[in-house]
MIVEX-253859 format. One line per 10 residues: their letters; for each residue x, z, y of N, C-alpha, C. Coordinates in nm, 2 decimals. Each point is the difference from the previous one (the first is absolute). Layout:
! residues N
a) X Z Y X Z Y X Z Y | ...
***
This chain:
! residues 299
xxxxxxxxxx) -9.09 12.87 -2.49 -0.07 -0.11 -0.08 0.00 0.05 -0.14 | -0.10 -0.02 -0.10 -0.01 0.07 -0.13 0.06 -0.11 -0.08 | 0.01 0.04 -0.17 0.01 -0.09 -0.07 -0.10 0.00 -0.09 | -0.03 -0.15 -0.07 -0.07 -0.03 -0.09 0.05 -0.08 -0.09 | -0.08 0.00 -0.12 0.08 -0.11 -0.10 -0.02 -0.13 0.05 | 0.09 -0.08 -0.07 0.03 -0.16 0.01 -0.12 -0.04 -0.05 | -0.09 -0.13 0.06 -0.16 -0.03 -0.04 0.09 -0.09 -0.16 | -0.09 -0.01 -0.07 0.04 -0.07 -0.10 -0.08 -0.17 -0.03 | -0.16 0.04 0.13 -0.06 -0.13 0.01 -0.05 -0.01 0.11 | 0.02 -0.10 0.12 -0.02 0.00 0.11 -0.11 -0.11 -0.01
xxxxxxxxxx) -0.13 0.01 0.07 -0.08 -0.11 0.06 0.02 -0.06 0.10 | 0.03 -0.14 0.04 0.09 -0.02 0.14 -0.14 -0.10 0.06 | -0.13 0.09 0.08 -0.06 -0.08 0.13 0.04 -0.10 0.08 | -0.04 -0.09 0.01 0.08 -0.10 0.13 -0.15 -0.07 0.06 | 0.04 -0.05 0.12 -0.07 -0.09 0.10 -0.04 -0.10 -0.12 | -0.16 -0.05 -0.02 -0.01 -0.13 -0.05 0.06 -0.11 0.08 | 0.02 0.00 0.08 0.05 -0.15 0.12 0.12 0.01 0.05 | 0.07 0.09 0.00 0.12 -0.06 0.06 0.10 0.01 -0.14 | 0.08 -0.12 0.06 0.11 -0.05 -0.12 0.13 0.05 0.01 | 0.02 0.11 0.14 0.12 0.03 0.02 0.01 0.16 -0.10
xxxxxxxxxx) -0.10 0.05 -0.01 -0.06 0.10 -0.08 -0.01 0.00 -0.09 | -0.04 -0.16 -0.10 -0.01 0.01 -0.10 0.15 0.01 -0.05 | 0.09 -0.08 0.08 0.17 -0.04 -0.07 0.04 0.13 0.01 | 0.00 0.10 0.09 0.09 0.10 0.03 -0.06 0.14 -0.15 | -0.14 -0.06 -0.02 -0.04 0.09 -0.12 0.07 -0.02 -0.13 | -0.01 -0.13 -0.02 0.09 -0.08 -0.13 0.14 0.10 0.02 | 0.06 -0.01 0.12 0.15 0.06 -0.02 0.02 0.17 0.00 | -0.13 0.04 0.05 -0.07 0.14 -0.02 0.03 0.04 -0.16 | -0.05 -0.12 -0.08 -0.02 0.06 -0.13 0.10 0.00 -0.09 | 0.05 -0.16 0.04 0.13 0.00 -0.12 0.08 0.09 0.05
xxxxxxxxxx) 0.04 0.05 0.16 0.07 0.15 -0.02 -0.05 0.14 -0.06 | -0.10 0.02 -0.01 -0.10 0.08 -0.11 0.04 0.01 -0.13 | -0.02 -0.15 -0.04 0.01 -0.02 -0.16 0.14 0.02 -0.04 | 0.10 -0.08 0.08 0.14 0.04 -0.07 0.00 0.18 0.00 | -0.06 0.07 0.06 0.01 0.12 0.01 0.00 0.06 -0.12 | -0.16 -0.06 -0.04 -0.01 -0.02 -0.10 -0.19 0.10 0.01 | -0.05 -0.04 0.08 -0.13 0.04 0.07 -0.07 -0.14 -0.03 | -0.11 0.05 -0.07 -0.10 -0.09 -0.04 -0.10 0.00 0.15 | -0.05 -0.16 0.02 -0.07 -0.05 0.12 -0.10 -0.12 0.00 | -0.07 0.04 0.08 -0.09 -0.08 0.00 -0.08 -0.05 0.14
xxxxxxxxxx) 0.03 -0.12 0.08 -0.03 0.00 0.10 -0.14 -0.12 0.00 | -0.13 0.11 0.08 -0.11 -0.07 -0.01 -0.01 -0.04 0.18 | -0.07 -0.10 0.00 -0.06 -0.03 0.10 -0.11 0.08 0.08 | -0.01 -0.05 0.13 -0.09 0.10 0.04 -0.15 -0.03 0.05 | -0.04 -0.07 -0.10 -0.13 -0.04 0.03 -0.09 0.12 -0.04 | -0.12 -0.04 0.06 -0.09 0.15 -0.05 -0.09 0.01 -0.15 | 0.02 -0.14 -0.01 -0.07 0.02 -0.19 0.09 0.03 -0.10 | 0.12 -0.02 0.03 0.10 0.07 -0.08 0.01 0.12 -0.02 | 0.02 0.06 0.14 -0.03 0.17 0.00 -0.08 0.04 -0.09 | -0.14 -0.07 -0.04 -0.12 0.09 -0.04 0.02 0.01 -0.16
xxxxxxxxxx) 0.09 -0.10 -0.05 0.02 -0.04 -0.13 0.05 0.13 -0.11 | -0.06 0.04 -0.10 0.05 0.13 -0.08 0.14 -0.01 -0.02 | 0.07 -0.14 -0.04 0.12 0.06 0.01 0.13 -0.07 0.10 | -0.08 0.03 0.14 0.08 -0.01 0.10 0.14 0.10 0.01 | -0.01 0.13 -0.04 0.13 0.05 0.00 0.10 0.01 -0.14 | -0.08 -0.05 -0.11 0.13 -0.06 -0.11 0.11 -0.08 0.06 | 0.08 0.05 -0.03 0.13 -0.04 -0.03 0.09 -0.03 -0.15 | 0.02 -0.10 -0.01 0.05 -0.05 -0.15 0.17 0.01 0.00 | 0.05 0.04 -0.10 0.18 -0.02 -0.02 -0.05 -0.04 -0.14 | 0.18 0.03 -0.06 0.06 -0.10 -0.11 -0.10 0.11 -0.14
xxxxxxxxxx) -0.03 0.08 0.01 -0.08 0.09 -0.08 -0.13 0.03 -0.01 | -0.06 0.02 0.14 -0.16 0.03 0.03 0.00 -0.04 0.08 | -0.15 0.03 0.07 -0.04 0.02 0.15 -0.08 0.08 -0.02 | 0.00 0.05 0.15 -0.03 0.19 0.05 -0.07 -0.07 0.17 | -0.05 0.14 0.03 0.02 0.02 0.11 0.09 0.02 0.13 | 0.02 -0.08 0.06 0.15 0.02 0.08 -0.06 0.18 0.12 | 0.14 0.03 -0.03 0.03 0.16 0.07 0.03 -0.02 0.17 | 0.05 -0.13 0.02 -0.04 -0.01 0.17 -0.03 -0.14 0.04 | -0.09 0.00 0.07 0.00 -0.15 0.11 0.05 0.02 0.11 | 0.03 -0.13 0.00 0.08 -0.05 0.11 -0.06 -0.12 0.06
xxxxxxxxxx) -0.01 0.04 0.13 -0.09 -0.13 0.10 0.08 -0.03 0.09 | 0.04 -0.16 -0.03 0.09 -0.06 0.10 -0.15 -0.10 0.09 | 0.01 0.04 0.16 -0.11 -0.10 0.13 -0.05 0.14 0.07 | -0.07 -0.03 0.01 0.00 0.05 0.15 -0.11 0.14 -0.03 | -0.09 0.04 0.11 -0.06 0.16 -0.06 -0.15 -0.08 -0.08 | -0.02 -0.12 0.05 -0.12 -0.01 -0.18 0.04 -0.06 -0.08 | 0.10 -0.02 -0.02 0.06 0.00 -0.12 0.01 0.12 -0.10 | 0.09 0.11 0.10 -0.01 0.16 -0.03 -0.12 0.06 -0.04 | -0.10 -0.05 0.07 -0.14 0.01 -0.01 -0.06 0.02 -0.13 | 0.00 -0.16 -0.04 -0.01 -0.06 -0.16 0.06 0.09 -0.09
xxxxxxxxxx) 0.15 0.01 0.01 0.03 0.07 -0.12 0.00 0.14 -0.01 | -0.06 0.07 0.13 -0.01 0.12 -0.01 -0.10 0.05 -0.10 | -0.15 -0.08 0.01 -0.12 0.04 -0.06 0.05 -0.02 -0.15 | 0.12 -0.04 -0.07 0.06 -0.10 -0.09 0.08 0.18 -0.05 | 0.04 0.06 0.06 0.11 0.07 0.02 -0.07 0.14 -0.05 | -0.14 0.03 0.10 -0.04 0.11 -0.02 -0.08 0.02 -0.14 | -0.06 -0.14 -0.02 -0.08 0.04 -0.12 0.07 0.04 -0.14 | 0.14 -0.03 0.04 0.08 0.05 -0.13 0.09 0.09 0.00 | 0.03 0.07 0.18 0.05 0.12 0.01 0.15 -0.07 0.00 | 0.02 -0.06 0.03 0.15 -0.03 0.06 0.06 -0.04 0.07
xxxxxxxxxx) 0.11 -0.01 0.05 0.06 0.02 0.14 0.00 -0.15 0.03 | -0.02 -0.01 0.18 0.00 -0.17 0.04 0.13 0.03 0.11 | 0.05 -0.08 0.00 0.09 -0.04 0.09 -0.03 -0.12 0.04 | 0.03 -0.02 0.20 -0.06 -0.10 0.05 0.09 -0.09 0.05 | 0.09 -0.11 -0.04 0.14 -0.03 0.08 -0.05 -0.16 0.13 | -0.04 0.06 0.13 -0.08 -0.09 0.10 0.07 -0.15 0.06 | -0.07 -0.10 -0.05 -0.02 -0.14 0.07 -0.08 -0.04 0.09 | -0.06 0.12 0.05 -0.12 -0.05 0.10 0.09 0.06 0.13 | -0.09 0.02 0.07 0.01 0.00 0.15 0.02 0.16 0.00 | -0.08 0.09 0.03 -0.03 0.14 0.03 0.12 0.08 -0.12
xxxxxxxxxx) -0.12 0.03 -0.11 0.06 0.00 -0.18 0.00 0.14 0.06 | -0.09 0.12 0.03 0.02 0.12 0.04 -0.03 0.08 -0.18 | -0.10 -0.07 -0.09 0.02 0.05 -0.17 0.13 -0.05 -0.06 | 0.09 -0.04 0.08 0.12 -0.08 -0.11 0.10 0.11 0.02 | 0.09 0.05 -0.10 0.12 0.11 0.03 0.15 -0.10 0.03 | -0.02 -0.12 -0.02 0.11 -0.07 -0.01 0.01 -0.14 0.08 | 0.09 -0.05 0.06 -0.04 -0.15 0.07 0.10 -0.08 -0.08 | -0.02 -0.17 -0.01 -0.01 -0.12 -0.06 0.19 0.03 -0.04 | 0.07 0.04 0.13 0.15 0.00 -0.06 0.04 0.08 -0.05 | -0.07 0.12 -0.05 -0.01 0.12 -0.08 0.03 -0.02 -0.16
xxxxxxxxxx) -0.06 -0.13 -0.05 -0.04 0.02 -0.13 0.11 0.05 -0.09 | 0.11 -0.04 0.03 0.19 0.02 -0.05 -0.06 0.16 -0.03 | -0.03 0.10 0.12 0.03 0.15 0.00 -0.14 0.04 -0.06 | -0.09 -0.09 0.00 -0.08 0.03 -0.12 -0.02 0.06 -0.11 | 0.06 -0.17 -0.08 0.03 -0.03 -0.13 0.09 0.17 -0.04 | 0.10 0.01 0.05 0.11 0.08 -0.03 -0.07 0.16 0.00 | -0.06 0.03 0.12 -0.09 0.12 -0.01 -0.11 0.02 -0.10 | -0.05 -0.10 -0.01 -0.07 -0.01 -0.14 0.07 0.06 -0.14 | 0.06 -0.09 -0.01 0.11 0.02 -0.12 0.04 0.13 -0.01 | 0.04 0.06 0.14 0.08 0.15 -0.02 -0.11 0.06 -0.01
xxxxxxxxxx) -0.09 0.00 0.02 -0.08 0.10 0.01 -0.03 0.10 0.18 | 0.05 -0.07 0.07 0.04 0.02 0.13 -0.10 0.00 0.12 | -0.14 0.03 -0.03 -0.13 0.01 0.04 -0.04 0.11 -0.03 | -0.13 0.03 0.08 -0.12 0.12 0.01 -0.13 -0.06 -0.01 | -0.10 0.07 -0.06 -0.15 -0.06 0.01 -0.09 0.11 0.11 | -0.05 -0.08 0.10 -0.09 0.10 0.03 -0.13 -0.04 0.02 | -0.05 0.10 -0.02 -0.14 -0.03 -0.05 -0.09 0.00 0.15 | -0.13 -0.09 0.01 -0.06 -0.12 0.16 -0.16 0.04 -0.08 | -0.04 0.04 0.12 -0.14 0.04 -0.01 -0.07 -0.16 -0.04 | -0.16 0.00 -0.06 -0.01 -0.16 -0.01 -0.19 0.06 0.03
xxxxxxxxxx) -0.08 -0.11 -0.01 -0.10 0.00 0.02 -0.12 -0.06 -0.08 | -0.11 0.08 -0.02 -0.10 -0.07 -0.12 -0.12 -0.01 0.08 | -0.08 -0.05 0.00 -0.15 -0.06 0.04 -0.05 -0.06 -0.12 | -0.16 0.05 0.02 -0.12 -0.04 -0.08 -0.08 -0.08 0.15 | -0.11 -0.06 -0.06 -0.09 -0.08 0.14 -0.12 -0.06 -0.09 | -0.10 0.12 0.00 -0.13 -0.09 -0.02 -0.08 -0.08 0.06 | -0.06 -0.13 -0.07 -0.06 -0.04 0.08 -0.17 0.01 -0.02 | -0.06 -0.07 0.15 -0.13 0.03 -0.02 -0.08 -0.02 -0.15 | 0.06 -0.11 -0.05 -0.11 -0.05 -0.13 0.10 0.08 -0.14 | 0.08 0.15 0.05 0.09 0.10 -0.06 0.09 -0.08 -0.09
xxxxxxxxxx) 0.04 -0.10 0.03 0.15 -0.04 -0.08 0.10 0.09 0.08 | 0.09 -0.02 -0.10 0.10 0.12 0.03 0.13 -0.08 -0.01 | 0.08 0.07 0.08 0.17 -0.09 0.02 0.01 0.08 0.02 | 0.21 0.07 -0.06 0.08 0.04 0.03 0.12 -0.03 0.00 | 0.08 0.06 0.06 0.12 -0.07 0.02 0.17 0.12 0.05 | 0.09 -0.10 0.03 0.10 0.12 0.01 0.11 -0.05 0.14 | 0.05 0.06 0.11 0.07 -0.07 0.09 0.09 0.09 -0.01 | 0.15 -0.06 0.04 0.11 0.09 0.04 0.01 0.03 0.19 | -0.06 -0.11 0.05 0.00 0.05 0.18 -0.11 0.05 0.04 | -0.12 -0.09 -0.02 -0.12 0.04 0.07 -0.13 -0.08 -0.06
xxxxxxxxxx) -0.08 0.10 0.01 -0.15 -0.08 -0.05 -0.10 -0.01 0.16 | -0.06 -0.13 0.04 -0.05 -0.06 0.07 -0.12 -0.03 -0.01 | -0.11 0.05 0.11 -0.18 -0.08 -0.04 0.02 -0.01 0.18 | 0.02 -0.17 -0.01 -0.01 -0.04 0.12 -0.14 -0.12 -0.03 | -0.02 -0.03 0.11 -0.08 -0.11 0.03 -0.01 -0.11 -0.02 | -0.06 -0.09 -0.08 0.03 -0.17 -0.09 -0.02 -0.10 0.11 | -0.08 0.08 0.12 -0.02 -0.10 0.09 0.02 0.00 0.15 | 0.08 -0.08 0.04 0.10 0.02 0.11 -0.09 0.07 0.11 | -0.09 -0.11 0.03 -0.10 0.04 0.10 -0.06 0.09 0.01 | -0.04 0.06 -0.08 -0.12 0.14 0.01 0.09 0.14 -0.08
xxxxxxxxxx) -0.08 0.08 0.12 0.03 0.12 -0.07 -0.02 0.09 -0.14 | 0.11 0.06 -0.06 -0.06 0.07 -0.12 -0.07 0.13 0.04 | -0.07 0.05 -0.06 -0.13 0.15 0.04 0.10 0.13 -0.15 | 0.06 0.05 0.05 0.06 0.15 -0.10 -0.02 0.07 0.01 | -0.01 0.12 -0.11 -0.03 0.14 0.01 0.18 0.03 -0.08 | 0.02 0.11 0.06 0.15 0.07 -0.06 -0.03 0.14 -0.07 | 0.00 0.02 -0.14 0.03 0.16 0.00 0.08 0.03 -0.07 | 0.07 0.12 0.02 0.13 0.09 -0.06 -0.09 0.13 -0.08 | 0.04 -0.02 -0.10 0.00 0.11 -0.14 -0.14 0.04 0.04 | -0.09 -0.11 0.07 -0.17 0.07 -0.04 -0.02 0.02 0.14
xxxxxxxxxx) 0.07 0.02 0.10 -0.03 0.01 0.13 -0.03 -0.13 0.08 | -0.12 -0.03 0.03 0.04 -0.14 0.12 0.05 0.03 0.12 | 0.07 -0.12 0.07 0.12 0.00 0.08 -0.07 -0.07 0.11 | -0.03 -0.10 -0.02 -0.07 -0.16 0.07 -0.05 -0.09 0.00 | -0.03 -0.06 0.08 -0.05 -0.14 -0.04 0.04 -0.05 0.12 | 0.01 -0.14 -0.09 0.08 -0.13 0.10 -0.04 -0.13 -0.01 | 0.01 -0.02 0.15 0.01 -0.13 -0.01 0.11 -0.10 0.00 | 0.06 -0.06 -0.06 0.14 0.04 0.02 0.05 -0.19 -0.14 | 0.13 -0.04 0.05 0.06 -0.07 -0.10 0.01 0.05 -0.14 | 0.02 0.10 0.00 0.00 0.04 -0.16 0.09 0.18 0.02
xxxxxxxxxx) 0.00 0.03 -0.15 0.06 0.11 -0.01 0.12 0.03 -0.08 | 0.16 0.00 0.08 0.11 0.03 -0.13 0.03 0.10 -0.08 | 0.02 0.03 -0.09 0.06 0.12 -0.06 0.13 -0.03 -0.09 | 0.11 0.04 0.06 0.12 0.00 -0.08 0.06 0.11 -0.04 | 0.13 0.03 -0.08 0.02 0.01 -0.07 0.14 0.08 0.13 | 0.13 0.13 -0.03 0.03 0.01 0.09 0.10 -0.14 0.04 | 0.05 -0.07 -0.17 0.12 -0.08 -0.01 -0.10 -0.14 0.09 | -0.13 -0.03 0.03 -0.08 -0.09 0.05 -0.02 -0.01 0.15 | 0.03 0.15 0.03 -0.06 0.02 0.12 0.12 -0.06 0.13 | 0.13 -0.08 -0.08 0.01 -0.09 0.12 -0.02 -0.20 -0.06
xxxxxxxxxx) -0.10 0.05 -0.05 -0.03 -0.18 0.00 -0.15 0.01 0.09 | -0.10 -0.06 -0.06 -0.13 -0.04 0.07 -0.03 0.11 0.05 | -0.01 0.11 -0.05 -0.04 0.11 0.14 0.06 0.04 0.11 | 0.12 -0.04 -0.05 0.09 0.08 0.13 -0.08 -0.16 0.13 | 0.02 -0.08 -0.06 0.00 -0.10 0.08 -0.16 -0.02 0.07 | -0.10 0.07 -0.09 -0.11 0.04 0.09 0.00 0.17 0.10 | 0.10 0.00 0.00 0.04 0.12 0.06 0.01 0.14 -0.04 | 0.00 0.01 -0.15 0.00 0.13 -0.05 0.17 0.04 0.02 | 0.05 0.13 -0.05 0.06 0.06 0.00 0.13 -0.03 -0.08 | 0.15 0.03 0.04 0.02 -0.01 -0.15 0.03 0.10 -0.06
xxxxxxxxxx) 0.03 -0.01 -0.13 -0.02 0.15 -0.06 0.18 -0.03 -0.07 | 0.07 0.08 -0.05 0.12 0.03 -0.07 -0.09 -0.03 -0.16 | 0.08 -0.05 -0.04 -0.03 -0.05 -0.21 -0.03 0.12 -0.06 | 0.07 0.13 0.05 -0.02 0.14 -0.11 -0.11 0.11 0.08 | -0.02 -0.09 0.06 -0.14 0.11 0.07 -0.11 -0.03 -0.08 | -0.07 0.17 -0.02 -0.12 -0.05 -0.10 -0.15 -0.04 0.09 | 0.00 -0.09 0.00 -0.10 -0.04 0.05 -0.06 -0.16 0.02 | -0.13 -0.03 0.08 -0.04 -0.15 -0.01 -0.05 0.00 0.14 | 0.02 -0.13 0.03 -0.06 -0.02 0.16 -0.09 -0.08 -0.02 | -0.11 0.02 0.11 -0.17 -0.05 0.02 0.10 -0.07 0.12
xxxxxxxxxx) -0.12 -0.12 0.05 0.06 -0.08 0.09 -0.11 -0.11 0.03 | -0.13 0.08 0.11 -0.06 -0.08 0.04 0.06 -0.18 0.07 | -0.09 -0.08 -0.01 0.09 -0.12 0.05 -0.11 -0.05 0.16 | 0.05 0.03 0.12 -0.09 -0.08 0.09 -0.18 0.10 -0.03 | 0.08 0.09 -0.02 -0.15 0.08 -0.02 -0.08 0.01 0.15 | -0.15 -0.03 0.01 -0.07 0.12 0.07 -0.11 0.11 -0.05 | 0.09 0.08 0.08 -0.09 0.13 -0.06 0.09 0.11 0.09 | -0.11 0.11 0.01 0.05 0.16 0.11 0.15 0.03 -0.13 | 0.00 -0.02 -0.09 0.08 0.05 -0.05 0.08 -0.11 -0.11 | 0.10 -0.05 0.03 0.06 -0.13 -0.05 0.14 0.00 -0.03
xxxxxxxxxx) 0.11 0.16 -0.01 0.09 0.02 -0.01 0.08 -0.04 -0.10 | 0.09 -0.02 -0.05 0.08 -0.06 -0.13 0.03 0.16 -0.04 | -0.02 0.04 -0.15 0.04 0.13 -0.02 0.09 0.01 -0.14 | 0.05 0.10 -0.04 0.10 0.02 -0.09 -0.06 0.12 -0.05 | -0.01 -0.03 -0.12 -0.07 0.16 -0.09 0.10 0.01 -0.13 | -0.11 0.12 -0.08 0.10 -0.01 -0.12 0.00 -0.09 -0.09 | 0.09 -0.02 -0.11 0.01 -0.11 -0.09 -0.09 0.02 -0.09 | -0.04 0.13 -0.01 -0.15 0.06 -0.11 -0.12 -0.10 0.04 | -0.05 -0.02 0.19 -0.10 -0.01 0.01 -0.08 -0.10 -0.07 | -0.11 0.00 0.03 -0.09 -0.13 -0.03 -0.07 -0.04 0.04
xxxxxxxxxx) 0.06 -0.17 0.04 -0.03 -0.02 0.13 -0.12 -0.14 -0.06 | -0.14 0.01 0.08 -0.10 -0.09 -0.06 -0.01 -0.09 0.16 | -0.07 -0.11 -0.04 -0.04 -0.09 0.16 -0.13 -0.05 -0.09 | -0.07 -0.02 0.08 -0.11 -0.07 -0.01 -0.07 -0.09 0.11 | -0.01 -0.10 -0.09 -0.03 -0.14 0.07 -0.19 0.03 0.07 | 0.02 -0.02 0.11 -0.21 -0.01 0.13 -0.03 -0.14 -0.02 | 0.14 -0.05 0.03 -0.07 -0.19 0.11 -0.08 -0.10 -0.12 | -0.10 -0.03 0.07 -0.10 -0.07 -0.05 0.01 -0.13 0.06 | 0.06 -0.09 -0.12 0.02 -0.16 0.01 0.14 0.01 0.11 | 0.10 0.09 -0.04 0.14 0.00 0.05 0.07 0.03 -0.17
xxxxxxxxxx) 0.07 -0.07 -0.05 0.08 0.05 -0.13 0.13 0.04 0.04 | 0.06 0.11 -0.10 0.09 0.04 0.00 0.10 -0.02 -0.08 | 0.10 -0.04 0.01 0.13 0.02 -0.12 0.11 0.09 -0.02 | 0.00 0.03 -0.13 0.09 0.09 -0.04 0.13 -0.02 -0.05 | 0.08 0.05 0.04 0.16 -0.05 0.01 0.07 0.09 -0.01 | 0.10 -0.06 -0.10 0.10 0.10 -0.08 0.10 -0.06 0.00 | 0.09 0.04 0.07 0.19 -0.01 0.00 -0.04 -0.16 0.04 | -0.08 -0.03 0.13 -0.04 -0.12 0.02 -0.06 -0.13 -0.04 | 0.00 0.05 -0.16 -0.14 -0.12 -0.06 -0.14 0.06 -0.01 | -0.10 -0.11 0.04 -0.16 0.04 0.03 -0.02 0.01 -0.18
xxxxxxxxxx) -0.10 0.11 -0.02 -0.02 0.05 -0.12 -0.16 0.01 -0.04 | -0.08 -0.05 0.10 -0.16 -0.03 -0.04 0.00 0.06 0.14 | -0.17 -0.07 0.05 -0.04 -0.01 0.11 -0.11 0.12 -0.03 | -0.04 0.05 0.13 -0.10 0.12 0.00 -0.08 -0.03 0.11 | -0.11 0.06 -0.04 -0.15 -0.05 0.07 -0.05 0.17 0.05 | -0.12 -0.02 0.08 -0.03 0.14 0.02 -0.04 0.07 -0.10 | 0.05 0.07 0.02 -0.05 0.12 -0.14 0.10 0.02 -0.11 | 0.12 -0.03 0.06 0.13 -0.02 -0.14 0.04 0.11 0.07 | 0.11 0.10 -0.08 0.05 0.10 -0.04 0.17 -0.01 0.03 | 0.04 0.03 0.05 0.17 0.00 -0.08 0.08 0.13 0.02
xxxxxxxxxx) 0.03 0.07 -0.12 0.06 0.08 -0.02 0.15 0.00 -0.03 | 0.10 0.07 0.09 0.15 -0.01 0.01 0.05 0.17 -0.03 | 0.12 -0.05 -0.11 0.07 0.19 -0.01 0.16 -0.05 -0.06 | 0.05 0.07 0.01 0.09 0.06 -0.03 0.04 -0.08 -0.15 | 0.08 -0.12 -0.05 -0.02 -0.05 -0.10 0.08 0.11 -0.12 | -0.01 0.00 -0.11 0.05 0.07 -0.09 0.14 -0.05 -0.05 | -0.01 -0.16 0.05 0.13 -0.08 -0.05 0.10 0.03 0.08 | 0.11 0.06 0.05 0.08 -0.02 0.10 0.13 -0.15 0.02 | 0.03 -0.02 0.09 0.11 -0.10 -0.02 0.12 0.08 -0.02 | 0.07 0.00 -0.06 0.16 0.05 -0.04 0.12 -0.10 0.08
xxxxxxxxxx) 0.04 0.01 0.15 0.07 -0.07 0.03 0.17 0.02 -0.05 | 0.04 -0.12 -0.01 0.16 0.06 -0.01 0.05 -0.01 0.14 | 0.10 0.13 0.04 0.10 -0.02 0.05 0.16 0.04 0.00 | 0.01 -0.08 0.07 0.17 -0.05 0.01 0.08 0.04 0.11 | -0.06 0.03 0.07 0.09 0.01 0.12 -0.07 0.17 0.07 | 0.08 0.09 0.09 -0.06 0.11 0.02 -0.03 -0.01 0.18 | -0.09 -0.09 0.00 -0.01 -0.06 0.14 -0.14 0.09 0.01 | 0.00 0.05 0.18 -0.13 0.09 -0.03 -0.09 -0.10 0.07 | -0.15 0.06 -0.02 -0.10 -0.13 0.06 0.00 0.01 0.17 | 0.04 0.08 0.05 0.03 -0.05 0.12 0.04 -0.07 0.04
xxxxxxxxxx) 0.13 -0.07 -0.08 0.11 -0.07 0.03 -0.08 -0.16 -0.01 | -0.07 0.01 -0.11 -0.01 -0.11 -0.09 -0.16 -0.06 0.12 | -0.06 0.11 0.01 -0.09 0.01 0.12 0.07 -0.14 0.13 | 0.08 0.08 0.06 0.06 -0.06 0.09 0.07 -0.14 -0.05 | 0.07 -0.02 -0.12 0.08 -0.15 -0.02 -0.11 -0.07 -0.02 | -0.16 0.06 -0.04 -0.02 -0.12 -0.10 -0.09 -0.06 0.15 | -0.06 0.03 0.04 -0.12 -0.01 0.12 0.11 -0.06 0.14 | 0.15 0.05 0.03 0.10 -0.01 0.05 -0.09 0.05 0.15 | -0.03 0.14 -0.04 -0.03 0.09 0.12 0.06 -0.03 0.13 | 0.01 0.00 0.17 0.04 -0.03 0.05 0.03 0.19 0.04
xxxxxxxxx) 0.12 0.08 -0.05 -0.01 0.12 0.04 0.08 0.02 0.15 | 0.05 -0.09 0.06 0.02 0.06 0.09 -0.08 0.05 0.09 | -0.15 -0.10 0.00 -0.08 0.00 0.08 0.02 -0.11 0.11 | -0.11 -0.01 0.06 0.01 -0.12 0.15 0.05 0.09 0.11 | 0.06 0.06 -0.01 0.05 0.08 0.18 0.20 -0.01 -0.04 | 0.01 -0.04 -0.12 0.12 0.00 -0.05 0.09 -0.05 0.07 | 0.11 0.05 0.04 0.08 -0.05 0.17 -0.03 0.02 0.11 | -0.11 0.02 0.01 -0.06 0.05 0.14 0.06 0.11 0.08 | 0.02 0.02 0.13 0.00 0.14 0.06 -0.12 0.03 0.02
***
């Protein structure tokens, strides 16, 4: 486990809605502050995020930008303050109240070994591949955006199929008819892809996963390339729309003839960790793998 210095101003993320999160934050901080760590705990709605000075932090002297966040709920919570995290290049730590919490390094009765690791300096940062998308549309408006798991152009409408073309670095791959198309990120590839059946990938592998959803087509395979590539989809279906989805919020709808371009984002997430648990492990506790298998006891 490495060392780093003691943060001097923490941003503390929380669930907008639950109140057991909000109280355990409050006691988050005044152990902070006696420390003598300037804080500041924002809520986690998403117009807050967008605000210029969402990551100020104010003490008895100035306000600066805080050197780590800290996201107490569950992985969109972690979500929120990740995009919060990367744009200023500093380390997030995720301490989980949700169910799964596979982005959180720490769980709810953790915070005591926390607070104290913090303090000493008793963490490591490692650095989490993240994801950028552009997406023109037919009448060429332009949207971009940034995800830490996966960027998504699935289908707006339940009933009918979306019409896609796939290409990698200039090569076309396919077309589909298909629910939509995931592309995550490797720290992504066990949320919504894995769960449309892609792969999972290890966090320090360089690379991003494709992940047709319900595709048909002669060639419909979920793939893993490099983290260089550049990966484009383009929208066929005529009077079917498509939506585009980032770390699971819809980000503008697409018509035939839209564009969306996905790479390799330039921002990375800087995770902290605390503990020297390998993702195998964490693989198996968090999902609660069943490894014996079903013949387990058997002759």
């Amino acid at each position: 486990m490495g060392s780093q210095q003691k943060p001097d101003r923490v941003l503390v993320v929380t669930h907008p809605l639950r109140v057991d999160v909000a109280e355990l934050a409050e006691k988050l901080a005044a152990a902070l502050r006696s420390a003598g760590v300037a804080v500041r705990i924002l809520t986690g709605e998403i117009r807050s995020l967008h605000h210029p000075d969402a990551l100020l932090v104010v003490d008895e002297e100035t306000s600066a930008t805080a050197d780590l966040v800290l996201a107490l709920g569950g992985d969109g919570t972690v979500l929120r303050a990740a995009k919060l995290a990367a744009e200023a290049d500093v380390p997030l730590l995720g301490v989980n109240f949700g169910k799964v919490g596979f982005l959180a390094e720490a769980e709810t009765g953790e915070l005591e070994t926390v607070v104290s690791r913090l303090l000493d300096g008793e963490y490591s940062v490692e650095e989490r591949t993240a994801l950028a998308v552009e997406a023109i549309g037919t009448d060429g408006e332009f949207h971009h955006s940034w995800a830490f798991n996966d960027i998504a152009v699935e289908k707006a409408e339940p009933a009918r199929m979306l019409e896609l073309f796939i290409e990698i670095d200039g090569t076309r791959i396919s077309r589909y008819g298909c629910d939509g198309v995931a592309v995550a990120s490797p720290t992504g590839s066990t949320a919504h892809a894995m769960s449309a059946g892609g792969p999972v990938v290890w966090p320090d592998v360089d690379a991003l996963v494709v992940v047709p959803m319900n595709a048909h087509a002669l060639f419909a395979k979920p793939m893993v390339v490099h983290s260089s590539s550049l990966i484009r989809i383009g929208v066929e279906s005529v009077g079917t729309e498509g939506a585009l989805i980032a770390d699971g919020k819809e980000l503008t709808r697409l018509t035939a003839g839209s564009t969306v371009t996905i790479r390799r984002s330039e921002r990375p997430v800087r995770l902290v960790r605390m503990s020297g648990q390998p993702f195998a492990s964490r693989l198996v506790s968090k999902l609660s793998l069943p490894v014996d298998g079903w013949r387990h006891g058997r002759i």
